[in-house]
BAROZA-59148 format. One record per residue (C-alpha): residue in three letters; x, y, z. Coordinates in steps of 0.001 Angstrom, whole numbers, plus 500000, padded with zeros to 6 digits. Each point is the difference from the previous one (the first is absolute). Example, Ala and Ser with C-alpha at 12.3 -4.5 7.8 and 13.67 -1.06 7.14 Angstrom:
<pts>
ALA512300495500507800 SER501370503440499340 
</pts>
This chain:
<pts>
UNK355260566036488875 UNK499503496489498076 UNK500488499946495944 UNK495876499304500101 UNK499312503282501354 UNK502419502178497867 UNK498558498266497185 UNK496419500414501393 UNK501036503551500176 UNK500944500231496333 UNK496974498448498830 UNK497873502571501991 UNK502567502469498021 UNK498799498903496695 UNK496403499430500840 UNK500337504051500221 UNK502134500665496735 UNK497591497476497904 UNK497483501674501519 UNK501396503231498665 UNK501616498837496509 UNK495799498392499517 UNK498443503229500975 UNK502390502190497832 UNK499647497488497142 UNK496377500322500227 UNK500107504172500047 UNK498353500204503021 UNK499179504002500894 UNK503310500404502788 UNK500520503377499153 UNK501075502421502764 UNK497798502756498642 UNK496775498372500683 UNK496925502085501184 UNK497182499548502831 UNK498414496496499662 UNK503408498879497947 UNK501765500024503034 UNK497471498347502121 UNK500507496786497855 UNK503432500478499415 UNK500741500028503700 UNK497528497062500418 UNK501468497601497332 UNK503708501021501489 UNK498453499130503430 UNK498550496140498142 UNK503487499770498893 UNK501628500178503317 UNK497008497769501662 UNK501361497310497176 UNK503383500355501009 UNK499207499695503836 UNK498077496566499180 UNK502927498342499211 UNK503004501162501723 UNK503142498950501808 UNK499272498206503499 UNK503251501106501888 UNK498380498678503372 UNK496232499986501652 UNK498858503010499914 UNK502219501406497320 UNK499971500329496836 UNK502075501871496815 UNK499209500990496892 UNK499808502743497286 UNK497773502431500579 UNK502575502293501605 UNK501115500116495806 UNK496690500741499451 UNK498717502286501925 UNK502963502154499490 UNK499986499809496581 UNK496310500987500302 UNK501014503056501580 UNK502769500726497490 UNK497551499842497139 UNK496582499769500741 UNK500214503201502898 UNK498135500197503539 UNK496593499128499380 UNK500322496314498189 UNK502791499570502789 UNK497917500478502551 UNK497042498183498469 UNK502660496734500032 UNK501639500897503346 UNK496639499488501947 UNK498672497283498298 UNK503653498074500195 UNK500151501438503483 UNK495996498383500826 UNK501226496541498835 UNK503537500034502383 UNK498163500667502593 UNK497492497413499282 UNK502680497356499156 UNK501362500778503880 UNK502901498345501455 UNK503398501609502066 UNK500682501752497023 UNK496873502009498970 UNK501678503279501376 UNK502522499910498186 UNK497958498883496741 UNK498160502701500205 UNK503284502693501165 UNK501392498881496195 UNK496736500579498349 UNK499876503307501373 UNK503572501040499832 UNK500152498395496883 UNK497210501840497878 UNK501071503194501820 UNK503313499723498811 UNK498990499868496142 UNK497681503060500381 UNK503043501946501971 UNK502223499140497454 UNK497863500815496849 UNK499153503684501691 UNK503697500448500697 UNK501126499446496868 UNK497766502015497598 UNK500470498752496954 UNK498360497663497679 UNK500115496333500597 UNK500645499013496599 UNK503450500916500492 UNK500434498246502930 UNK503423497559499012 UNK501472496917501027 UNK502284501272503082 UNK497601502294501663 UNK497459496913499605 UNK502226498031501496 UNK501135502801502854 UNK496407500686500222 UNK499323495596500504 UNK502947499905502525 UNK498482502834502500 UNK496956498462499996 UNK500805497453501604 UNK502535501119502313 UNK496959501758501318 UNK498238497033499654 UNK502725497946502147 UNK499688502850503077 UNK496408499036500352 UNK501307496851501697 UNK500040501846503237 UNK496180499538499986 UNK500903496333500765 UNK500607498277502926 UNK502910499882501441 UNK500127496466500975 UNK500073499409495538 UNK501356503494498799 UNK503675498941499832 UNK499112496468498286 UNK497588501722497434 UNK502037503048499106 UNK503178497335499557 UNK497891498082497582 UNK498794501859497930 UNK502619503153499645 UNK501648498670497334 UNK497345498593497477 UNK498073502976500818 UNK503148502477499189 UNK501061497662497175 UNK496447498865498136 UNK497393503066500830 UNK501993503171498397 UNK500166497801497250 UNK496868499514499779 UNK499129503592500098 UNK501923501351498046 UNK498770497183497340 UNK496450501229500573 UNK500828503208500025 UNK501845499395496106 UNK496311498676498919 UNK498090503087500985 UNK503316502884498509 UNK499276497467497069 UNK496310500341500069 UNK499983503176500250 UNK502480500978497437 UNK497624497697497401 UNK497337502217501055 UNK501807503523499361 UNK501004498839496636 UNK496171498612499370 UNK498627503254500972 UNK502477501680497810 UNK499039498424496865 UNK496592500136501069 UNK500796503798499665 UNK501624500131496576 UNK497704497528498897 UNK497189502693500982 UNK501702503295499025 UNK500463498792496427 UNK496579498950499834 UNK498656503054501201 UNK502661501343497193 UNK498383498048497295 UNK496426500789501072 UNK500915503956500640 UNK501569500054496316 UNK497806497597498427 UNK502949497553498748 UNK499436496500498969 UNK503233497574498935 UNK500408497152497059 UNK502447497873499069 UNK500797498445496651 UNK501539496729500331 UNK501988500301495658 UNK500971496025500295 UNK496637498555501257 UNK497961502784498707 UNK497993500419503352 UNK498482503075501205 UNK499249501118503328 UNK498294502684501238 UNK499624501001503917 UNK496937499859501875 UNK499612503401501717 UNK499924500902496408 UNK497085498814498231 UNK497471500781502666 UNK501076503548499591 UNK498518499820496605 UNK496517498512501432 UNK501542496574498033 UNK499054497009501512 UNK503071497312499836 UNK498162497734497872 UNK499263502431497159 UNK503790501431499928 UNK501598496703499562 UNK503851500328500201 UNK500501499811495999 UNK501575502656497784 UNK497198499714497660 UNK497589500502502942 UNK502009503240500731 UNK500478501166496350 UNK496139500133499058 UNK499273502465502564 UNK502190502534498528 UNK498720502611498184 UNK500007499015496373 UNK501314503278499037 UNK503477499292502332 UNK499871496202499608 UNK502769500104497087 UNK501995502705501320 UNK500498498015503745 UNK500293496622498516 UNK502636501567497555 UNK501746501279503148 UNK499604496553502009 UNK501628498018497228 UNK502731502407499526 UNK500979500023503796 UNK499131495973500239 UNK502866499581497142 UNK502599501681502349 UNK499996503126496773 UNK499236502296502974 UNK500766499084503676 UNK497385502236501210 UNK495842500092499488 UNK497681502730500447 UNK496603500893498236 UNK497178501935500876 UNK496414498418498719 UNK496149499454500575 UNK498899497206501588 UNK495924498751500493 UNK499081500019503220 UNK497270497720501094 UNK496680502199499277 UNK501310500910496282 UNK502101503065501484 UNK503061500788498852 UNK503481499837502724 UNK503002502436498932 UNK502999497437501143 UNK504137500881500127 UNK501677496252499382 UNK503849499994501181 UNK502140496866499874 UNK503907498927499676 UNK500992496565498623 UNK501553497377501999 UNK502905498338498161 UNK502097496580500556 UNK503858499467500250 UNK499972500500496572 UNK498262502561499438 UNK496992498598498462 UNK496536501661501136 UNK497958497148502378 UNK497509502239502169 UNK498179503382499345 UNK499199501442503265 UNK498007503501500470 UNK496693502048501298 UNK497497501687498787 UNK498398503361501701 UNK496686501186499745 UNK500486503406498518 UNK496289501192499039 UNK499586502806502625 UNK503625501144498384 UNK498761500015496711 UNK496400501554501080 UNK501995502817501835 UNK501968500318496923 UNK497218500330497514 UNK498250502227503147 UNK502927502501499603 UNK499619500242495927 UNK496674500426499986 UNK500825502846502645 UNK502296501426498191 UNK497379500170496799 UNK496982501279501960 UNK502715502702501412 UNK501819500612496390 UNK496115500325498678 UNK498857502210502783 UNK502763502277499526 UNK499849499837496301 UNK496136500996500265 UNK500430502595502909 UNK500167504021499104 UNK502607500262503083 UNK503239500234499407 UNK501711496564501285 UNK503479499464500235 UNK502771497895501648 UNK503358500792501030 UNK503145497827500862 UNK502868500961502725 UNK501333502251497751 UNK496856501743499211 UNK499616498611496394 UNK497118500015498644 UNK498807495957499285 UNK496695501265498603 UNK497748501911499332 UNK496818499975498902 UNK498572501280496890 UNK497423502770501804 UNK503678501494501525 UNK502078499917496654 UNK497002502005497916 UNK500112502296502854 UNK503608500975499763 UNK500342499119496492 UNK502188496847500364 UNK500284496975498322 UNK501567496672501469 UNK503209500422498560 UNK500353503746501579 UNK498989499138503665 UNK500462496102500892 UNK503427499374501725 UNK500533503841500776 UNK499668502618502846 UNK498507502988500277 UNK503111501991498605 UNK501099497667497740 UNK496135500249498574 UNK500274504042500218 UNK497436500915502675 UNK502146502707501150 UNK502714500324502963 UNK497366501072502321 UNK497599497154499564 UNK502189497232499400 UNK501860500859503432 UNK496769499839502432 UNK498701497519497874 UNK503057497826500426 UNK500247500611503597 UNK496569499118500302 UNK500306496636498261 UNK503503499328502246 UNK497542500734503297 UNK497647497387499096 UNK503101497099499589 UNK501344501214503095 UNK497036500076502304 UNK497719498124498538 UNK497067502312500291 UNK497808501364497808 UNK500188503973499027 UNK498035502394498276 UNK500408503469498253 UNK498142502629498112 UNK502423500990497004 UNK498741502957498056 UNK500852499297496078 UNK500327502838498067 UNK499537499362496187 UNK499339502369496927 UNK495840498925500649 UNK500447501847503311 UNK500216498598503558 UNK499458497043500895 UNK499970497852503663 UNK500733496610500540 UNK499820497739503223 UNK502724497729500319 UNK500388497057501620 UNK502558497607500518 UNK499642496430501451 UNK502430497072501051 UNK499855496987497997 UNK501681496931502014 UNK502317497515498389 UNK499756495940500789 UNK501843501338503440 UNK497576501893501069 UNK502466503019499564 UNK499145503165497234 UNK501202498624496622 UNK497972502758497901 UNK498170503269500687 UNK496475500427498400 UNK499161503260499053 UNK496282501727499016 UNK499632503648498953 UNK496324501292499988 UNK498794502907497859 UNK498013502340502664 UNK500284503032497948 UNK495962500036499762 UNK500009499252503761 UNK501858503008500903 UNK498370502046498094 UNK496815499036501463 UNK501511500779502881 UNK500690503246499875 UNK496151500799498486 UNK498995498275503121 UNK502183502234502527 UNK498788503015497939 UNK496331499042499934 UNK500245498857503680 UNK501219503584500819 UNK497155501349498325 UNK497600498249502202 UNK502011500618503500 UNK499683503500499554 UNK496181499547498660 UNK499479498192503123 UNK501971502100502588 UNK498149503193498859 UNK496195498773499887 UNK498004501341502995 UNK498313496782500427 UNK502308497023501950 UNK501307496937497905 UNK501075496881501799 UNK501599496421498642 UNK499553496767502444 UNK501199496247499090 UNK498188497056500418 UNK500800500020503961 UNK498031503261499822 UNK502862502024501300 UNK501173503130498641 UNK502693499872497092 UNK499272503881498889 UNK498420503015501605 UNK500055502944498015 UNK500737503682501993 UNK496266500834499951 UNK499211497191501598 UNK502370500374502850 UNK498861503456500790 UNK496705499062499887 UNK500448496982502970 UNK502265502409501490 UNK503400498425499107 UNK502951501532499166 UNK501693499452496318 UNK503039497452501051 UNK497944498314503177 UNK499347496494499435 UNK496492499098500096 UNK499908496399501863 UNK496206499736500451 UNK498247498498497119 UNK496665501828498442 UNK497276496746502221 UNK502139501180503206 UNK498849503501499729 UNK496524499380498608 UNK497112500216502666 UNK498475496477500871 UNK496529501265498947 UNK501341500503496328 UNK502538497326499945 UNK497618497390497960 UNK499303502753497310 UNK503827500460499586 UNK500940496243500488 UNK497364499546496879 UNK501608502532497937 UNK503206498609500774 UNK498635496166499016 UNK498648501280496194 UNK502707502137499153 UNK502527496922500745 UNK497424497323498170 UNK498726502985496821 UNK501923501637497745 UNK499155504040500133 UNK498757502364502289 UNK497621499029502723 UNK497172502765500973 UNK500755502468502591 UNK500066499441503224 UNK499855502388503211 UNK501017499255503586 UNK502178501243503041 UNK503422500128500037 UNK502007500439503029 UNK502750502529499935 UNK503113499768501527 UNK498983502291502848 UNK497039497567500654 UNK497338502582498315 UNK497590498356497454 UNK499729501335496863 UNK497461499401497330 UNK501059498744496625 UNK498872498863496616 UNK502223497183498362 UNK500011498760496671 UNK501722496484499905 UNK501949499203496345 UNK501040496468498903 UNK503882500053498951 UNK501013496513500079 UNK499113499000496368 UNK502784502060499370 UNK502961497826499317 UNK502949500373502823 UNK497663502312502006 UNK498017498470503094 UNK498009503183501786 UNK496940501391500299 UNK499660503950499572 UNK497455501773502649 UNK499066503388499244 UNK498944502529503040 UNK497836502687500222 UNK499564501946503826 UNK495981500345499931 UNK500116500825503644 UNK498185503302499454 UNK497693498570497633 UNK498995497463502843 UNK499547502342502451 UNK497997502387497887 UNK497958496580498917 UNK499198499125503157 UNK498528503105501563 UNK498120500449496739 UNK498703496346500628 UNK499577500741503780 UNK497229502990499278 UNK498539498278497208 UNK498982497105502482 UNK499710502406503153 UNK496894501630497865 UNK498652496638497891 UNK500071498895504244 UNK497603502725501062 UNK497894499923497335 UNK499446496236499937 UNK499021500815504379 UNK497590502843498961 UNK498110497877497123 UNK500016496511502333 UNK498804501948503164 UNK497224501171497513 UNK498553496997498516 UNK500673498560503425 UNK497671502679501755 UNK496864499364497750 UNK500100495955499686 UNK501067499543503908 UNK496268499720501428 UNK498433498031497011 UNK502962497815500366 UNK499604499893503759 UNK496301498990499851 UNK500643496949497102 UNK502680498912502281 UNK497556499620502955 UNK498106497865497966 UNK502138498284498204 UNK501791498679503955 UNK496772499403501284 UNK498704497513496713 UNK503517498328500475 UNK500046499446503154 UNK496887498355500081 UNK501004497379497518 UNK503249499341501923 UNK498619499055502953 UNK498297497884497919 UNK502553497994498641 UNK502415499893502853 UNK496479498146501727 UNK499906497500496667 UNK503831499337499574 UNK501296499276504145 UNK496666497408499797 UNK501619498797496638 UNK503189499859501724 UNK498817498822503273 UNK497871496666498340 UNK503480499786498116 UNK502442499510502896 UNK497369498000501832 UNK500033497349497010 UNK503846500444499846 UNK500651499125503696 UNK497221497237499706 UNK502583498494496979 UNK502735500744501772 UNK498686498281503407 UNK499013496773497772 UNK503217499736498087 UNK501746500090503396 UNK498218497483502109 UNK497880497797497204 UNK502883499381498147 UNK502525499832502473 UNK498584497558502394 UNK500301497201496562 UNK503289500704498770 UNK501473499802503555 UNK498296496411500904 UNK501499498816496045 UNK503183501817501054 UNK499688497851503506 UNK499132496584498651 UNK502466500568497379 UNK502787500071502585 UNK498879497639502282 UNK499837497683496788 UNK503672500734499665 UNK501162499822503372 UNK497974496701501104 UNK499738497914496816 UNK503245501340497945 UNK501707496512500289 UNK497125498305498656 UNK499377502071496784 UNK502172499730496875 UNK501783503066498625 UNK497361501363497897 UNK497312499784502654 UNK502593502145502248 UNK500494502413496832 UNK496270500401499904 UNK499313500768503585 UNK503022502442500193 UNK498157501591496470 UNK496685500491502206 UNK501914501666502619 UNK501688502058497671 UNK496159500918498480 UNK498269500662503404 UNK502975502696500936 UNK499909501395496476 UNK496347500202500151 UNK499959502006503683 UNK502806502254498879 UNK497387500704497175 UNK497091500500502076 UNK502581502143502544 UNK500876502668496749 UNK496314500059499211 UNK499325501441503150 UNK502698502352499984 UNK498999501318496474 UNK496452500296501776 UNK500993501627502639 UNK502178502344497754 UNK496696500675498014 UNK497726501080502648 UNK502331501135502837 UNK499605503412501030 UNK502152502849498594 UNK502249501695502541 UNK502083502633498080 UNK503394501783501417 UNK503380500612499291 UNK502066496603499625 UNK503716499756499543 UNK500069497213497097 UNK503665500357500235 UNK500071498611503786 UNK497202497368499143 UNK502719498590497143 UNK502751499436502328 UNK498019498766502605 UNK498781497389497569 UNK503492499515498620 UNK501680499305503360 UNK496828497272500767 UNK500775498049496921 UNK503646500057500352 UNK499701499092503568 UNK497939497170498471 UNK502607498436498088 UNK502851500704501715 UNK502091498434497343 UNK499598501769497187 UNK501679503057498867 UNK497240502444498410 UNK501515503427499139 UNK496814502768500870 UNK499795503115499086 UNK497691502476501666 UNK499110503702498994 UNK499507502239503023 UNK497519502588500428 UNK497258498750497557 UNK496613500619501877 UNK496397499848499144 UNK496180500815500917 UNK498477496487500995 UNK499022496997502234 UNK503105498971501645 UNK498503496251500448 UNK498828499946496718 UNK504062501264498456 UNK501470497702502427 UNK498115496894498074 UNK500582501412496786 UNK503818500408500752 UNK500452496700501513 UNK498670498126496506 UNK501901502022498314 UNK503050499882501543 UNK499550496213500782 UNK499762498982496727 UNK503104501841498643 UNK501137497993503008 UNK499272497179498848 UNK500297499981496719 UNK503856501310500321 UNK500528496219501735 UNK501993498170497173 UNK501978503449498915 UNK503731500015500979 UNK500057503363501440 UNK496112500848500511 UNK499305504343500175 UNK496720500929501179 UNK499379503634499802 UNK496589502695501525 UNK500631503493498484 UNK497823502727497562 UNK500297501537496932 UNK498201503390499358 UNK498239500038496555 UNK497692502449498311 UNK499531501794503542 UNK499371496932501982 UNK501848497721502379 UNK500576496494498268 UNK500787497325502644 UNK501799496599499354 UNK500988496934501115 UNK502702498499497938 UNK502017496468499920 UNK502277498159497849 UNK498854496641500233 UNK498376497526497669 UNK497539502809498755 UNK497473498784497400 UNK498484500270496731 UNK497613503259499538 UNK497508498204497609 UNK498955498368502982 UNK500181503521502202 UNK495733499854499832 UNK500174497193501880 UNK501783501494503236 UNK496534501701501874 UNK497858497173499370 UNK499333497898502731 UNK501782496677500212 UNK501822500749496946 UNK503737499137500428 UNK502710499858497183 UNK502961497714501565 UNK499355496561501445 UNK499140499505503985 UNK502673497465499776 UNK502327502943498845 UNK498697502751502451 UNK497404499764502327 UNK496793502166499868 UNK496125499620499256 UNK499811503103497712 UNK497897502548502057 UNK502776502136501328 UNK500182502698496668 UNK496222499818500009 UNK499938501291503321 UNK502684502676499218 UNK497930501029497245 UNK496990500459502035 UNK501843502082502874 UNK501641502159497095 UNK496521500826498536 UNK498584500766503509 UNK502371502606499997 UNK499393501578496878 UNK503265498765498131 UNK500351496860497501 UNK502955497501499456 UNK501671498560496934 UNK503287497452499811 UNK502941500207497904 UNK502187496681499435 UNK501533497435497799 UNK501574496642500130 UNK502875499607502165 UNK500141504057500865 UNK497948500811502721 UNK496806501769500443 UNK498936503489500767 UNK496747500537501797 UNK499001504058499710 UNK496936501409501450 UNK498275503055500878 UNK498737501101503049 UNK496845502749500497 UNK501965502991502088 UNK503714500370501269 UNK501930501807502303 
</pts>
């Protein structure tokens, strides 16, 4: 090898590291922890790199060529990891074997075996690159290209020997060099980066430590007088830089004029070097006229002689301190003023079971003063061996567990016995641990004696209630049974300790269940007694017994929530009532048949004979006016059908010719019109169907008018899903929800319901179009002792100011343009309704559906 291609060789050497030394001047991102798309470009920019390099290499012979990629690729490896590597591998790789020549093979052998080697040796080694040194680079450089060296057996062997002599030793001698050179830049690189993103770190924690604790810095320059003041600061005070200027005096007049002297005192004391350390606590304005509590710390900075040049501190933001502060003294004076006012007895012990106070309702109680009780125990205060011992042990509970406990402590004083509750609580330090224990003694003397007049008056009663003949029940709210007294066991045939489970409705017969459900209902709502009330009871052994109940209010009553029911066995009284009742009616019964068989004896024949009469005279004049009305009825239909015949032929035959010539028009003259003269002739077509869809519902509405009547049993329910599945087959894509009630039949003309249904139902069909999940339901209602049908939607529904409007023909309240119709539809529904003897009225509103209910003559 010549001294131009070793050279040649070098420069394609430091084409690479300039390459490198530019791109790691210029902080490109070559970091080895790069995600997704960052290793895509990565990988492709290595791959550019190595394309460079190839463009001008080392011509050792045709054919073959030499240069560094080999250092780059494995370096790539090293570093960058597999998928960058193999990003530059194939596009390297692509260009060798584009370039051509003997020694392609082998080109693309080192590219391979190259690469390979770097992502081998960075999984082998485990451990972060950035510690990678000088020797291993260079061990690292030096296998590389031994490797690279075998790949000459992809060569020829005619130019194997004469290649692998040339180039062994610049290749052995220049490239580890090289590598290990590169490799240097990266360790370096990366070690720049490690130490970036570690001050990035401090730099963040101690702002996050400023922000968390609210601390903002100055400096006092004592020989130039300036003042500075750090940004994260002001802003925390809702200053804006230009109105905090960095000036002592700007500073100063924001403190509160009441600390103003005292801190600058301070400040010129400490700047004088009279005390090496400053701290003050003042007030300083905040932006909207508020006042900030702030903590100012600082230490002097001296020369070499000693002489005071720089003042250097921070100041904290210590408002919530202060608020918490002046949070816990007002606590303690609402506490100290609640206790002071309070007729308990409040006191608090330490560890030792001192007392630390009391308050003045305890020391008039035990005849203390301040001076006899404060900073003593029970025993040292005299309570007595007995009482100071629980009560200690007590109080050393409490510190130890840090649970409350209670105790009832009869007192016995010369005034006679008294009864206190007493109850101690924990009261937690700063640690959260028990520093004191709070103690409250109540005066239930009164209590207790109420007490036992209770228990003595409430014996009274039991034994009032357990010996009256008649029962006495108590049931709660649930209406379940709380008390049942022994009479009223016996009497549903329980005995005295069985629990009754059943509640007083379940064993009521269902014919008198309303009455008692009443009772029940005003003696909750009303105060008192509500009237008596009688009704079966069901026994235990199924039997049904007659009772009277009386039904008392308790739940006025504070703490009580019952009603009392009273009962009375009237079984015989029943009994006796009825048969009593059963003669009185068996005889009021015969004697009503003997007096009506009387009169009806001596007025049957005159009554007969006016009868005779009376059918002959009518019938007479019926004839007569069944003649008169079917000729009415007949000249009717005959002018009806003479209408009808004109309306369909007369007017027919006109609109179909306009209809006809209107097309034609269209479809033989369309290119010769303008726009609007198309618009017009579409507008007449448009018209001439409108106008025999018009003349098509008049007829129907005729021929609902003077049809005959057939009347049987229809199934509306079947009609309504027949009609349903039609109009969804229809419009096969929409998504109607319908609802159908089964079973509702009625007495009618099953043509005549059919049309009635089908407007109906069309219209909620219809009119559901722009909803995003259209319902149409067919069900009744029973009102009032009739059967209610409807026909419900919730679509664009309307206004009902306009609801007269509905049944009169050709009267329409939405746009044609909006939904298509020619407003005789309802006015036939109404006509088919009254030909059955029933009437229709809607229900709707804007934007909520509509509700069609009607009435029919007879059901089923």
């Amino acid at each position: 090898m010549n001294s131009q291609s070793i050279l040649t060789l070098v420069q394609n050497a430091g084409i690479l590291i300039a390459i490198a030394i530019l791109g790691d001047l210029s902080s490109p991102r070559w970091d080895a922890d790069e995600k997704g798309i960052g290793r895509i470009v990565l990988g492709a920019v290595t791959g550019a790199l190595g394309i460079i390099l190839m463009l001008t290499p080392m011509r050792l012979m045709s054919g073959v060529v030499f240069d560094t990629r080999s250092i780059l690729l494995g370096i790539s490896g090293l570093f960058f990891g597999p998928i960058p590597t193999l990003i530059a591998m194939a596009m390297t790789a692509a260009l060798r074997l584009v370039q051509g020549g003997d020694g392609a093979r082998m080109g693309v052998a080192v590219i391979l075996v190259t690469g390979s080697a770097g992502i081998l040796w960075r999984k082998l080694r485990r451990k972060r690159a950035a510690n990678l040194g000088w020797p291993e680079l260079y061990v690292f450089g030096l296998s590389l290209h031994v490797a690279m060296l075998a790949c000459t057996v992809f060569l020829p062997s005619t130019i194997r020997g004469t290649v692998l002599g040339s180039i062994i030793a610049p290749v052995l001698l220049i490239y580890p060099a090289g590598t290990a050179l590169l490799g240097r830049l990266l360790v370096n690189r990366l070690k720049r980066k490690e130490i970036a993103d570690a001050l990035g770190e401090s730099e963040e924690r101690l702002r996050l430590a400023m922000e968390v604790n609210e601390i903002g810095f100055f400096e006092h320059d004592l020989v130039t007088g300036r003042v500075h003041y750090s940004s994260e600061w002001k802003p925390r005070l809702d200053h804006r830089l230009a109105d905090l200027p960095d000036s002592p005096d700007a500073w100063e007049s924001r403190i509160h004029p009441d600390d103003r002297a005292a801190v600058l005192a301070k400040e010129r004391e400490w700047w004088a070097g009279q005390s090496p350390e400053y701290e003050a606590e003042f007030r300083f304005r905040h932006l909207d006229g508020s006042w900030r509590w702030l903590l100012a710390r600082g230490h002097l900075v001296t020369n070499d002689k000693g002489r005071p040049i720089k003042a250097a501190g921070c100041h904290i933001d210590i408002t919530k301190r202060k608020q918490d502060e002046e949070a816990i003294r007002a606590t303690e004076r609402r506490f100290r003023s609640l206790a002071e006012s309070s007729s308990d007895y409040i006191m608090l012990y330490d560890r030792e079971g001192r007392h630390v106070y009391m308050n003045p309702a305890g020391m008039a109680a035990a005849g203390f003063t301040e001076s006899d009780i404060i900073g003593k125990t029970h025993q040292q205060a005299n309570y007595g061996a007995h009482a100071s011992e629980y009560r200690k042990s007590d109080i050393e509970a409490v510190f130890e567990t840090g649970r409350p406990s209670a105790r009832l402590i009869r007192w016995e004083k010369p005034e006679g016995t008294f009864y206190l509750d007493w109850r101690l609580s924990p009261v937690p330090g700063p640690d959260g641990n028990t520093e004191l224990v709070l103690g409250i003694s109540r005066d239930i003397t009164a209590l207790k004696r109420a007490e036992a007049e209770l228990r003595k008056k409430e014996e009274l009663f039991r034994a009032l209630i357990e010996n009256a003949p008649d029962g006495v029940t108590l049931i709660n709210l649930e209406g379940e049974f709380i008390y049942v007294s022994p009479s009223a066991r016996k009497m549903f045939s329980y005995e005295p300790d069985e629990p009754i489970t059943a509640r007083p409705v379940d064993s009521t017969h269902p014919d008198d269940l309303p009455s008692v459900l009443e009772a029940l209902d005003q003696a909750i709502k009303n105060p008192g007694t509500v009237p008596a009330r009688e009704y079966r009871f069901r026994k235990k052994n199924g039997e049904w017994l007659w009772i009277e109940s009386r039904f008392s209010n308790l739940l006025d009553r504070p703490g009580v929530e019952a009603i009392v029911i009273n009962f009375r066995d009237i079984s015989a009284q029943k009994k006796s009532d009825a048969e009593v009742k059963s003669t009185h009616l068996e005889l009021r019964r015969l004697l009503g048949e003997a007096d009506e068989s009387r009169k009806v004896l001596l007025s049957m024949v005159e009554d007969l004979k006016r009868s005779e009469e009376q059918i002959r005279r009518l019938n007479a004049e019926l004839e007569s006016r069944v003649r008169d009305r079917t000729a009415q009825l007949e000249a009717a239909n005959r002018e009806l059908e003479s209408f009808a015949y004109s309306v369909s032929h007369d007017l027919r035959s006109p609109l179909r010719a306009i209809d006809g010539f209107s097309v034609a028009l269209l479809r033989e003259y369309r290119d010769r019109m303008d726009e609007n003269g198309i618009h017009y002739l579409e507008r007449i077509t448009e018209g001439t169907r409108r106008m025999g869809q018009l003349i098509n519902d008049l007829l129907g509405l005729s021929r609902v008018t003077r049809s005959e009547f057939a009347r049987s049993v229809v199934d509306l329910s079947s009609l309504a899903a027949r009609i349903l599945a039609g109009l969804a087959a229809g419009s096969p894509d929409r998504k109607v929800g319908t609802r159908v009630q089964q079973g509702l039949c009625v007495q009618g003309d099953p043509s005549l319901l059919d049309i009635m249904l089908e407007n109906l139902l069309g219209n909620a069909w219809k009119f559901t179009e722009k909803t995003p999940s259209p319902v149409v339901e067919f069900g009744a209602e029973f009102s009032d002792g009739r059967t209610v049908f409807f026909v419900r939607d919730n679509g664009v529904g309307f206004d009902m100011a306009y609801a007269n409007r509905l049944f009169a023909p050709f009267q329409r309240l939405h746009r044609t343009d909006e939904f298509p119709g020619t407003g005789i539809g309802l006015v036939t529904v109404q006509r088919i309704v009254q030909r059955h003897g029933g009437k229709i009225w809607p229900e709707a509103a804007p934007g909520a559906g509509a509700t069609f209910r009607f009435t029919l003559g007879n059901t089923v």
